[in-house]
N, C-alpha and C positions, 0 to 999 in steps of 0.2 A: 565470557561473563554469563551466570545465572541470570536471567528474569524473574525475579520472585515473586509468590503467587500474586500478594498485593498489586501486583503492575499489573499480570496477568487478566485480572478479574478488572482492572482497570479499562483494558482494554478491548476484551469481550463484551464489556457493556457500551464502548463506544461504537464499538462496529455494530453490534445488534441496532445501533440505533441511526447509522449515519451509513452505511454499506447500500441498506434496501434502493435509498433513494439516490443513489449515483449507478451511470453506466458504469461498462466495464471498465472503461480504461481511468475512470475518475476513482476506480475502486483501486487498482493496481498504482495510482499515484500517492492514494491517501494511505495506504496500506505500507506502500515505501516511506513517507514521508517520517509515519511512527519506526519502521527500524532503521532510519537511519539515527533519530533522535536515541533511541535504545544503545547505536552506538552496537562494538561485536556481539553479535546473539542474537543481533533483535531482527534479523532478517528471518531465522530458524522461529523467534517466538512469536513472530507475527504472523506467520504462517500455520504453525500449531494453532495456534488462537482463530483466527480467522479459518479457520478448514481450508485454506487454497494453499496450493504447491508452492515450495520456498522458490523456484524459474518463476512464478509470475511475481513475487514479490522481489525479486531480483531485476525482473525487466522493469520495473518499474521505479528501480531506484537507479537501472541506467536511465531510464528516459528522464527521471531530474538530472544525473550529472549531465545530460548531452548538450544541455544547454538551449536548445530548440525551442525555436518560438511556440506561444502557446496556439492550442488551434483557434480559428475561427471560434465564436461565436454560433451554436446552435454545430456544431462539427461534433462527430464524438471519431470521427478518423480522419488522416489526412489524406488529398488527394488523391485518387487511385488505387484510394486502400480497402 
């Protein structure tokens, strides 16, 4: 499935605005969470869109399916990590 620019421009302007102030990994979930809703493609257009590699927007939409508890509180890794 195309993204068409409309969505596109939708979406660059969310991340310009909501990206800055999350870590890393609060970026690779939120980043997931729009290509899964995108549905086929949207892992490739989120990635285009947001300038990072379609692997981090991929890890990051395993780490929604894994089902894994959320981290702590004030955590932005999990133990040992």
């Amino acid at each position: 499935m195309r993204v068409d620019d409309e969505i596109r421009g939708q979406l660059a302007t969310r991340f310009e605005v909501l990206l800055p102030h999350l870590n890393e990994r609060q970026q690779r979930l939120a980043l997931a969470c729009e290509a899964r809703l995108l549905g086929h493609g949207g892992v490739a257009a989120v990635a285009d869109v947001a300038r990072v590699s379609a692997t981090t927007v991929r890890r990051g939409v395993s780490e929604l399916d894994s089902g894994e508890e959320p981290l702590p509180v004030g955590r932005a890794r999990r133990a040992g990590g």
